[in-house]
C-alpha positions in Angstrom: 116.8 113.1 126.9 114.8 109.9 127.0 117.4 107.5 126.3 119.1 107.7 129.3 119.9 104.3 132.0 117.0 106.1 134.4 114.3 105.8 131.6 114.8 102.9 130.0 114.5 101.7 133.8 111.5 103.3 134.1 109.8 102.0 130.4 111.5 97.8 131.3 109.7 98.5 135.3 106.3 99.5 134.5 106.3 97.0 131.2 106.8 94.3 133.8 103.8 95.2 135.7 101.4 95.1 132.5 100.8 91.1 133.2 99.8 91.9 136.4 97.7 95.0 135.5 95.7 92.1 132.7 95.1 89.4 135.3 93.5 91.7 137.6 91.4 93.2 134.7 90.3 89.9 133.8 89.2 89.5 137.6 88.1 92.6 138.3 85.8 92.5 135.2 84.4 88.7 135.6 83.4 89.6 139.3 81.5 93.2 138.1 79.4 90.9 135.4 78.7 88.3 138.1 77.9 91.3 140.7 73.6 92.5 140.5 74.7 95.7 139.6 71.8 97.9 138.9 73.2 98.7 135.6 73.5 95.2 134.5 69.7 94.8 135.2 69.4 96.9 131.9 71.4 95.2 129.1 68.6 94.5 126.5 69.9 91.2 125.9 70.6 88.9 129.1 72.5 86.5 126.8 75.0 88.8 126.3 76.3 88.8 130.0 76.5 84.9 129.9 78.4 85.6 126.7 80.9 87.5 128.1 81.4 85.4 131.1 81.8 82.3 129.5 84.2 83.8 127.2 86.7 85.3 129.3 86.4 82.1 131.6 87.2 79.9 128.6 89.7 82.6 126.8 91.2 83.9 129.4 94.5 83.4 128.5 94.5 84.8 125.5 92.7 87.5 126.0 95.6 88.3 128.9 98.1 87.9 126.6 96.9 90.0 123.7 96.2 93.1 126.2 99.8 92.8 127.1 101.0 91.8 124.0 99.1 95.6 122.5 100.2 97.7 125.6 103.9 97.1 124.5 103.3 97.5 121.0 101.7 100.5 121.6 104.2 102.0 124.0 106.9 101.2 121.6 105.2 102.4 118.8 104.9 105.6 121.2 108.4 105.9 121.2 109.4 105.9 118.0 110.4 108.8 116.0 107.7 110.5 114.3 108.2 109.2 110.4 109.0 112.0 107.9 106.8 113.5 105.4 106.1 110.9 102.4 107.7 111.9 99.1 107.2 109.4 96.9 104.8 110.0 93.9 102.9 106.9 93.7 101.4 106.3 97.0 98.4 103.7 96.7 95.0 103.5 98.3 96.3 100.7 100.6 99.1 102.5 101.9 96.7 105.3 103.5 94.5 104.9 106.4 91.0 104.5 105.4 88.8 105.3 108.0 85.7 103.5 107.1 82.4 103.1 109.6 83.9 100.3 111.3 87.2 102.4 112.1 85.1 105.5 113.0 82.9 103.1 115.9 86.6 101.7 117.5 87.4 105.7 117.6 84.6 106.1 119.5 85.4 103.2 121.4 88.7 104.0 122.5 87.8 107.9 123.0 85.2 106.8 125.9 87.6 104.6 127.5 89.9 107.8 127.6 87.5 109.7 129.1 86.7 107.6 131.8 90.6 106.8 132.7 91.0 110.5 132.6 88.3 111.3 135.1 89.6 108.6 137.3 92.8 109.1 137.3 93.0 112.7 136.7 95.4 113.7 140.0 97.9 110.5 139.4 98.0 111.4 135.5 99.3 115.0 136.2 102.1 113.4 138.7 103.1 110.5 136.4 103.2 113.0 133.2 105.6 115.6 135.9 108.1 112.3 136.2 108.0 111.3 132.8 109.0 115.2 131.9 111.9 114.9 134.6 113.2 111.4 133.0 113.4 113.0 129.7 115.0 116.2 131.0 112.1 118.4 130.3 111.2 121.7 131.1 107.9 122.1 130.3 104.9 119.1 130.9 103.6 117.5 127.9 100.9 114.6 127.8 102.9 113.1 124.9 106.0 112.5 127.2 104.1 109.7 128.9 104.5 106.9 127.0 101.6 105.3 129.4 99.0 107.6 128.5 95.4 106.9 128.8 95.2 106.3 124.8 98.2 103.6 124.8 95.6 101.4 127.0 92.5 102.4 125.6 93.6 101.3 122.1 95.0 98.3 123.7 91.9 96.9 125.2 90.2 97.5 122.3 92.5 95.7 120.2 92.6 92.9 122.5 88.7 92.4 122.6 88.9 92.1 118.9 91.3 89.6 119.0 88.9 87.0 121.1 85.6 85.1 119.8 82.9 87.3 120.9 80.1 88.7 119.3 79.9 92.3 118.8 77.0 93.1 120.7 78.9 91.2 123.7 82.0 92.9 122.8 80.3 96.1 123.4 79.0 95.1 127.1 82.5 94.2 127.6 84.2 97.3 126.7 81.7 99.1 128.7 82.1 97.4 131.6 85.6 96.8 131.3 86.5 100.5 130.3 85.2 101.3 134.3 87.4 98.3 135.3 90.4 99.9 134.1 90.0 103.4 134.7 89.7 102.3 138.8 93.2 100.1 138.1 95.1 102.5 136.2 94.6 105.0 139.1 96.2 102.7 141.0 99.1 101.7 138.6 99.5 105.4 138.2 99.9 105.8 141.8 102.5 102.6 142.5 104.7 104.1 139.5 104.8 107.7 140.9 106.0 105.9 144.2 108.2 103.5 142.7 109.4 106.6 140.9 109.6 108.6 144.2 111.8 106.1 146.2 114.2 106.3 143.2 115.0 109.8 144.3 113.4 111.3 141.4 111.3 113.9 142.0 108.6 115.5 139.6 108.8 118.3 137.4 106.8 121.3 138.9 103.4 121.7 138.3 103.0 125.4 136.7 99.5 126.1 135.6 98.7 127.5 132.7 95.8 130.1 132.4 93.9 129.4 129.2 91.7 132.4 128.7 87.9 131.4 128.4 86.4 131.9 124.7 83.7 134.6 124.9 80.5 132.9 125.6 78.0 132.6 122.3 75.9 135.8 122.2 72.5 136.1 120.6 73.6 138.1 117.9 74.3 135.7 114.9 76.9 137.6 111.8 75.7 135.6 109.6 72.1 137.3 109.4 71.6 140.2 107.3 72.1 143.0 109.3 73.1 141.5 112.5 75.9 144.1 112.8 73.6 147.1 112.5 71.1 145.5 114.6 74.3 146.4 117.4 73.5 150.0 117.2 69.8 149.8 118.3 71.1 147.8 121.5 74.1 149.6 122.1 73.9 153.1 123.8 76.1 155.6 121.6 77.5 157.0 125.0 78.9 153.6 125.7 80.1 153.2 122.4 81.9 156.4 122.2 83.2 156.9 125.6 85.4 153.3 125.0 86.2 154.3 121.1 89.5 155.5 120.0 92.4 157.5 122.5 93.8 154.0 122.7 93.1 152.8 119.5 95.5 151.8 116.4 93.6 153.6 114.3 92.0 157.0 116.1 94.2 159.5 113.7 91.7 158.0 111.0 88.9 157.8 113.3 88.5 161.2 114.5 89.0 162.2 111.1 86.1 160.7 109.7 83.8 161.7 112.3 85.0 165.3 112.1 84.3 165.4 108.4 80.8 163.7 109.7 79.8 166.6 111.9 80.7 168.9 109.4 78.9 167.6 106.8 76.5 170.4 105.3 75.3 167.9 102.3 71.0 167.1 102.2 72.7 163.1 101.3 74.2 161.2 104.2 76.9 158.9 104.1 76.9 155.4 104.7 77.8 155.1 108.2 77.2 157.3 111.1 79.7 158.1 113.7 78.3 155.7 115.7 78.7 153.2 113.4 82.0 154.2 112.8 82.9 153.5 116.5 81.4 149.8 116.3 83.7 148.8 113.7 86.5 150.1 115.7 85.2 148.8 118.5 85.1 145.1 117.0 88.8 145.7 115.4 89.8 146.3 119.1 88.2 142.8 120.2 90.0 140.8 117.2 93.0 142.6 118.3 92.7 140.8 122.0 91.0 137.6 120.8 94.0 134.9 122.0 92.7 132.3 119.1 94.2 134.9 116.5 97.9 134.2 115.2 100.3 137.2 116.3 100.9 137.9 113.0 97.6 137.2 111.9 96.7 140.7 114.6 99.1 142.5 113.0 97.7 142.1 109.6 94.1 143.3 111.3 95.3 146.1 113.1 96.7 147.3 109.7 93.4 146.8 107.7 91.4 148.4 110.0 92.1 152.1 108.3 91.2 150.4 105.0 88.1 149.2 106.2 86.7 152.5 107.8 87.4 153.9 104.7 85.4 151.5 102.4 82.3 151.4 105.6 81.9 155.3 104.6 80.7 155.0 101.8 79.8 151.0 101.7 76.6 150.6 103.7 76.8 146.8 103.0 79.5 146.6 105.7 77.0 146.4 108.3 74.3 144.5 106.7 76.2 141.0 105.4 79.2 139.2 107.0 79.5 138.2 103.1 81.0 141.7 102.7 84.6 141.1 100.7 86.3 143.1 103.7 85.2 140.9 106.5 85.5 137.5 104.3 88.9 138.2 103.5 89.6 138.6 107.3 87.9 135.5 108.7 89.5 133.8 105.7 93.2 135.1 106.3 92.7 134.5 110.3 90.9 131.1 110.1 93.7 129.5 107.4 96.4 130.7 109.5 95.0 128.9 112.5 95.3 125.8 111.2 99.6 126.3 111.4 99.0 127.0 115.6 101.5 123.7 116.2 105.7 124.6 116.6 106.6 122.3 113.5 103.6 124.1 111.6 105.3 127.6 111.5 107.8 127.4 108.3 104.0 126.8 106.5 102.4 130.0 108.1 105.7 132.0 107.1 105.2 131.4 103.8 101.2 132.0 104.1 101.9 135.8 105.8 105.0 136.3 103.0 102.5 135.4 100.4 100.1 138.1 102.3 102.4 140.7 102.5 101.7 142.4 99.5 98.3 142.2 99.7 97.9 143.6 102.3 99.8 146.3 101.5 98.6 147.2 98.7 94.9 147.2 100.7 96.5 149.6 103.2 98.7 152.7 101.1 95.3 152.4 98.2 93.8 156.1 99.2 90.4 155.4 98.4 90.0 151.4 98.8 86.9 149.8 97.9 85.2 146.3 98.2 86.4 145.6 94.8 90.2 145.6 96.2 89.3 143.6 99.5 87.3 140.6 96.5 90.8 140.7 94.3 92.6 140.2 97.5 90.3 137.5 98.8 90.2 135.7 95.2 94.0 135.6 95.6 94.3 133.9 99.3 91.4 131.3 98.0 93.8 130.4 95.2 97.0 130.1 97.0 95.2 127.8 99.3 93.7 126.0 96.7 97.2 126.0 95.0 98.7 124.8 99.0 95.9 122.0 98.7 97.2 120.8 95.6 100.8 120.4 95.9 99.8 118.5 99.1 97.9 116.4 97.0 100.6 115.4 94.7 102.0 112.6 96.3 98.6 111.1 96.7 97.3 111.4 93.3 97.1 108.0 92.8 95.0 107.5 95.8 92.7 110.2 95.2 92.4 109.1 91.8 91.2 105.6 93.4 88.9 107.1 95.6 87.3 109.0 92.9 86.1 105.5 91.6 85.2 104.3 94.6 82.6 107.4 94.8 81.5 106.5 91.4 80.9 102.6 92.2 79.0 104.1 95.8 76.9 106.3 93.4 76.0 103.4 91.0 75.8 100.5 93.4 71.6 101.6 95.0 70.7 101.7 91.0 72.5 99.1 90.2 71.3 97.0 93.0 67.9 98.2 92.6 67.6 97.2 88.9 68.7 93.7 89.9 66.0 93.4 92.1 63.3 94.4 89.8 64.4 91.4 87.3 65.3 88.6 90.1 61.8 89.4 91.1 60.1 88.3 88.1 62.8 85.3 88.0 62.6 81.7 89.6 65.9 81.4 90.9 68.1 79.9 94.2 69.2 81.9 97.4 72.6 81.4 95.9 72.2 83.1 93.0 70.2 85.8 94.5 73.1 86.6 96.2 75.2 86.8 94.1 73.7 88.9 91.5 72.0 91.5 94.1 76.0 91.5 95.6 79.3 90.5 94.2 77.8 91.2 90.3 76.3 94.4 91.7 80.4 95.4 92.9 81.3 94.1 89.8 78.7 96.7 87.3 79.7 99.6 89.5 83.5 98.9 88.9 83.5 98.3 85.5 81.0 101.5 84.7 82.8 103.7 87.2 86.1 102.7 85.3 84.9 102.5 82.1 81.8 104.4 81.4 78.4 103.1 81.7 78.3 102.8 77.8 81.9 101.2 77.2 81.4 97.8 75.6 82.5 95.9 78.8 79.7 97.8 81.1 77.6 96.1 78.4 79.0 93.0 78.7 78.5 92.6 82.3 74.9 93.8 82.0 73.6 91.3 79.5 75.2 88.7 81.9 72.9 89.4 84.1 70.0 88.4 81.8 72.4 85.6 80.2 72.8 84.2 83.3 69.1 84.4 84.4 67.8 82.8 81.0 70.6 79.9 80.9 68.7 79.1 84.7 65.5 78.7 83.0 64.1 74.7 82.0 64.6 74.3 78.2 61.4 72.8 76.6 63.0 71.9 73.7 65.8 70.6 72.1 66.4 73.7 70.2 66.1 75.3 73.7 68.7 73.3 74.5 70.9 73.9 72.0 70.9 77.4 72.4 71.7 77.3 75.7 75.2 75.1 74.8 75.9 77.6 72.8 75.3 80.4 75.1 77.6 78.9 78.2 81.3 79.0 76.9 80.5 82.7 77.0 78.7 83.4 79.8 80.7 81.5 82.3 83.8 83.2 80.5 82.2 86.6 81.3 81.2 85.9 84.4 84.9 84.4 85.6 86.5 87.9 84.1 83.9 90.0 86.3 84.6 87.6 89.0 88.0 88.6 88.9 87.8 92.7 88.3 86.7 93.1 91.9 89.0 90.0 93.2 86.2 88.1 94.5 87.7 85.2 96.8 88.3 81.8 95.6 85.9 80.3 97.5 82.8 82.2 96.5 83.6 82.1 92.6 83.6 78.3 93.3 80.6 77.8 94.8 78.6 80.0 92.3 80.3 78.1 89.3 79.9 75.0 91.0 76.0 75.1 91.6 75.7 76.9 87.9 77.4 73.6 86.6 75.4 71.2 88.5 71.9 73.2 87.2 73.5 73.5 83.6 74.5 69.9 83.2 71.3 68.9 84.5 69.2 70.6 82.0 71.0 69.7 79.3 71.1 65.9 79.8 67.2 66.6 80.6 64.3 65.4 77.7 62.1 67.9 77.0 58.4 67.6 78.4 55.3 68.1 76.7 53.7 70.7 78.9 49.7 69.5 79.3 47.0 72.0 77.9 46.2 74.5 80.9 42.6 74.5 83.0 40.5 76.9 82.7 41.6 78.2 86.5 44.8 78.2 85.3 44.5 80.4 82.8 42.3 83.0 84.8 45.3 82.6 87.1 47.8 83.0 84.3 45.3 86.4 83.0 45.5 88.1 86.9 49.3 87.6 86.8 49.1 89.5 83.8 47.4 92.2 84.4 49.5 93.2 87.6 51.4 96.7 87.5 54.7 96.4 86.8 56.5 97.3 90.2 54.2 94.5 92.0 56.9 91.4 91.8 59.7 94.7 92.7 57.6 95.7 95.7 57.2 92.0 96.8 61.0 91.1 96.2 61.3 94.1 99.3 58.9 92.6 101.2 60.5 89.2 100.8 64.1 90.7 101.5 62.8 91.8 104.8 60.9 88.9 105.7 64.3 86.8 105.2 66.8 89.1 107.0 68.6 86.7 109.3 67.8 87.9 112.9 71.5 86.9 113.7 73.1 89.0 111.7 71.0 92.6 113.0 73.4 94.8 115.3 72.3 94.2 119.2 72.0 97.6 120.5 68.3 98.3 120.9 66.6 100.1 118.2 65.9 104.0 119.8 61.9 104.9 120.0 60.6 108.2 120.7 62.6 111.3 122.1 65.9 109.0 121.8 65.2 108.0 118.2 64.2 112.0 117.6 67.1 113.3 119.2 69.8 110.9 117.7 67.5 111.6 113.9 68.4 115.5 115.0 72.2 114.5 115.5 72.7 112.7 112.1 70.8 115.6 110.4 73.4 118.0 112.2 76.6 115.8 111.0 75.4 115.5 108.0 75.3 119.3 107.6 78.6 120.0 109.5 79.7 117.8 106.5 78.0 120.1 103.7 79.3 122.7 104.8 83.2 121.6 104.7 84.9 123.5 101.7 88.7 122.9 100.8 90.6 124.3 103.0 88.9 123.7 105.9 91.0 123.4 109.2 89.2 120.5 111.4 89.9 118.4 115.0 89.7 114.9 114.3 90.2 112.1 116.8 92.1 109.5 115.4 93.9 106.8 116.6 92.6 108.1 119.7 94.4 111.5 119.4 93.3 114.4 118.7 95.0 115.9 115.5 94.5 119.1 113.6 93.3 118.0 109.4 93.6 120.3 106.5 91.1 119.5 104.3 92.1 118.8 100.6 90.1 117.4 98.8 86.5 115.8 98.6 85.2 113.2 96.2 82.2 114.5 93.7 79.1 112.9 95.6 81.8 113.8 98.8 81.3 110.0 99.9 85.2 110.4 100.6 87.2 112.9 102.5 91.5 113.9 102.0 92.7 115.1 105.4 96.7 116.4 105.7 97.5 116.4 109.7 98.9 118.9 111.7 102.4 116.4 112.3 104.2 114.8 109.9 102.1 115.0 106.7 100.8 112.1 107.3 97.2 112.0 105.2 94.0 110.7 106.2 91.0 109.4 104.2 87.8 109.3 105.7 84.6 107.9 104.3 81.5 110.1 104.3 79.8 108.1 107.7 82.4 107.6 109.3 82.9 111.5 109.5 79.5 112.0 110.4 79.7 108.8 112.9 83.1 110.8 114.3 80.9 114.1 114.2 77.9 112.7 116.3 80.2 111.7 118.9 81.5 114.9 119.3 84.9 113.4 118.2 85.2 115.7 114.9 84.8 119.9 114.9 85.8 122.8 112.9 89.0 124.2 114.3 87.0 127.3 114.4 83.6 126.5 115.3 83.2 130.4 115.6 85.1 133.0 113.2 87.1 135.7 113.8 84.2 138.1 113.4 81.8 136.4 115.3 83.7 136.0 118.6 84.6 139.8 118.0 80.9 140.6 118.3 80.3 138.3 121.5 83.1 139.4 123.3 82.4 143.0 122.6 78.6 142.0 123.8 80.2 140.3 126.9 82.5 143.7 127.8 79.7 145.6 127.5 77.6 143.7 129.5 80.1 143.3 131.9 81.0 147.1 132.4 76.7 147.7 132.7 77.2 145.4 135.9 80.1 147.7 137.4 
């Protein structure tokens, strides 16, 4: 029990040590930057290491205090009891976690300064998670029982670097060099605590090891190429298919049955499948039945197919030539869904999947002569009931999702929007200010009001004749009539632009800064007198007849050039740009994550690292242009949306996977490869 005298001890001891454990970061960290570390030698930027020195000599303090002030937060936030499912059916955008690119890079963050406190401290992690097992009277070691855990610090100095004035570029060095820093100190704190702990007269709970069997290593033989499975029969010997097959198999009754009706078949046409073939289904039944990633119940279910199945391969050549056959898509379905329910509170949610099943399966098993048409209606059924699953889960959200399938509206509109802006500011004459402010904030404010109101709806009109409203009112009158007409066209253009202003809750100051410079240039041209504009030269006019004749997309081509001339070098990202096999490999990576990401389907069980844990998410539900992502966790059904990069960001750092990056019928086939290989060595 962990609220005992002994462990709250234990949590009010090792608190007291966190100021200590901050000064010497500090110090430990300022004397690395000033060392001539080879490593140091490399930063792209040598302005960043004076950057970082100066600010934790001048913010020291602070930045002491905030890394304390987030260890405690976290470790109490570690304590506290895991909140219960949401049921309320109004649940806003806000109140979700949004994990946006910015969110996705501090994952990152935090998960490398995990790593590298785990590989230094691996030896005095084990022994301070064994005390923190005996202090809350547990049998059996858990990582979560240490409230101290590599995570709680790595989210804390990350935290606590964002809290200080520093660049990010310089706030990047710092984690880098600082993340070392505190892996080397929390080996030591581990080790003081485990001896503080020791002279207590506690002693550690004992270290049993686990033996995790290894997965099957990934053979050459890929299932999901037609005919990979009967591809097995040309590089299996028959003898050393059928001396393995059947006396202790589940299913030899209906085995040997099927090959003695084989060899006594006197009819010119053949059957499907051979007797060899026969033996390398059963043979791959045999390796689902041992494969440790498979549910218990989940085995069952195969084992009991696996009649069904022989059946439907002897007279069903497809079996062997497409994994897409209903049979094995029904089984890599059933087994990968179930998967996702592997953790202890999970289990009430896969006893309702296998009661669901039951039937089914039944039905699949006492049918005399099944066929794939039975194993598709059973398939269609466990797609909808997941479907079904995903929905309910969904309810409380609906409002959120229903938010988020705007949002993917205004990220569809937004380029074309944006685009179209810059084709007319082109051929316009008109400030910085207003530049911005057209190819931004009115650009948000067009791709909300279209995305919730359709791009024909008399208010998506509105706000796009502002736009040439706006840009005509900031044109000289010549005349009085000029003028006149542009009095008359203010009141409603500043009342339009005010309302758009407000739909996408532009701050205060920016709507007063555009409407202030509008005023001044308004009230300006309307005091103004027109001038008589002087007859043109003759240059002028051949000037005035080239302009003319230029294509179209010129001033749209040279409003790109122009946007790229003006890019403010302070505001580009400091991490080097990559050239040749760096840039081609990390091109290679994005084109992989952005595939992964393609080929996510509802109902897709994935590992996610978030808040630096790592959490098993049901996929629900995708937005149309799947720019957004609804994820239900594996604890406390707390949901998690994610945009589109920063999944791929999470899945190029390795810090997002498939909870199955292999099915059930592939890792049948390599570890049935792997035994045979094996037993060719003996």
């Amino acid at each position: 029990m962990a609220d005992n005298p002994y462990y709250r001890k234990h949590l009010q001891d090792t608190l007291g040590q966190c100021p200590l454990l901050a000064a010497q970061w500090v110090d430990e960290t300022m004397a690395t930057l000033r060392s001539s570390s080879p490593e140091l030698t490399l930063a792209t930027d040598r302005n960043l290491l004076f950057q970082v020195q100066e600010t934790l000599l001048t913010q020291r303090r602070k930045l002491e205090d905030r890394l304390v002030f987030h260890i405690q937060a976290e470790v109490e936030s570690s304590q506290a009891s895991t909140p219960s499912p949401t049921r309320i059916d109004q649940i806003r955008l806000d109140q979700l976690t949004l994990v946006d690119e910015s969110e996705a890079e501090r994952e990152i963050e935090i998960s490398r300064t995990v790593q590298l406190i785990d590989l230094e401290a691996e030896w005095e992690l084990r022994e301070m998670q064994a005390y923190a097992a005996t202090l809350q009277g547990e049998t059996r070691l858990r990582a979560d029982a240490n409230v101290f855990r590599p995570a709680v610090f790595a989210k804390a100095l990350s935290l606590a670097t964002s809290d200080i004035d520093l660049a990010p570029g310089a706030r990047n060095l710092l984690l880098r060099i600082g993340g070392r820093v505190f892996a080397s100190l929390l080996k030591a704190f581990y080790a003081e605590t485990c001896a503080r702990l020791k002279s207590q007269g506690l002693a550690p709970l004992a270290y049993q090891a686990v033996t995790q069997p290894k997965p099957p290593r990934v053979s050459d033989v890929n299932v999901t190429q037609p005919g990979a499975l009967q591809s097995l029969l040309n590089r299996i010997p028959a003898r050393q298919l059928m001396d393995q097959v059947m006396p202790a198999s589940m299913v030899s009754a209906t085995l040997d049955h099927a090959m003695h009706n084989l060899q006594q078949q006197r009819m010119p046409t053949q059957p499907a499948v051979d007797v060899q073939a026969l033996a390398l289904l059963s043979r791959l039944f045999e390796q689902m039945s041992k494969d440790q990633a498979v549910q218990p119940d989940v085995k069952r279910v195969i084992d009991r197919l696996q009649p069904s199945v022989l059946k439907v391969a002897m007279k069903d050549p497809r079996i062997l030539r497409s994994h897409q056959h209903p049979a094995w898509r029904l089984i890599n379905e059933v087994a990968s869904h179930a998967n996702g329910y592997a953790a202890d509170e999970q289990q009430v949610s896969l006893s309702a999947f296998m009661r669901f099943l039951e039937p089914l399966v039944r039905q699949l098993v006492e049918h005399p002569k099944p066929q794939a048409a039975q194993f598709e209606d059973a398939l269609q059924k466990v797609q909808t009931y997941i479907e079904q699953q995903s929905q309910q889960e969904l309810q409380p959200t609906r409002q959120a999702v229903a938010e988020l399938e705007m949002a993917d509206q205004r990220h569809a509109l937004r380029p074309i929007l944006k685009q179209q802006i810059a084709h007319q500011l082109a051929a316009t004459k008109v400030s910085e200010r207003v530049k911005d402010f057209l190819g931004g904030a009115w650009v948000d404010v067009l791709a909300h009001t279209m995305a919730t109101q359709g791009e024909d709806s008399p208010e998506a009109q509105d706000m796009l004749s502002t736009v040439d409203d706006l840009l005509l009112s900031l044109q000289r009158p010549e005349s009085q009539a000029d003028r006149d007409t542009l009095r008359k066209l203010l009141p409603s253009l500043i009342e339009r632009l005010q309302r758009g202003m407000a739909l996408i809750n532009l701050p205060q100051g920016q709507r007063d800064a555009i409407l202030d410079e509008l005023m001044i240039i308004h009230s300006r041209y309307l005091r103004s007198t027109g001038r008589v504009r002087p007859e043109p030269t003759p240059e002028e006019l051949v000037r005035q007849m080239q302009e003319e004749m230029e294509p179209d997309d010129e001033p749209f081509e040279y409003a790109l050039r122009r946007q790229v001339l003006d890019t403010n070098v302070g505001s580009l990202p400091t991490v080097p740009l990559s050239f040749g096999d760096d840039a081609q490999n990390q091109q290679t990576a994005d084109t992989a994550a952005a595939e992964w990401i393609d080929s996510l389907q509802k109902g897709s069980w994935c590992k996610l690292l978030l808040q630096g844990k790592w959490t098993s998410a049901h996929l629900l539900w995708f937005s149309a242009n799947r720019q957004f992502f609804m994820f239900s966790s594996d604890h406390a059904g707390r949901m998690h949306s994610l945009t589109h990069r920063a999944l791929e960001r999470l899945r190029s750092e390795g810090l997002a996977t498939s909870l199955e990056e292999r099915n059930v019928m592939q890792r049948a086939v390599d570890s049935l490869l792997q035994d045979l290989d094996t037993q060719a060595g003996d």
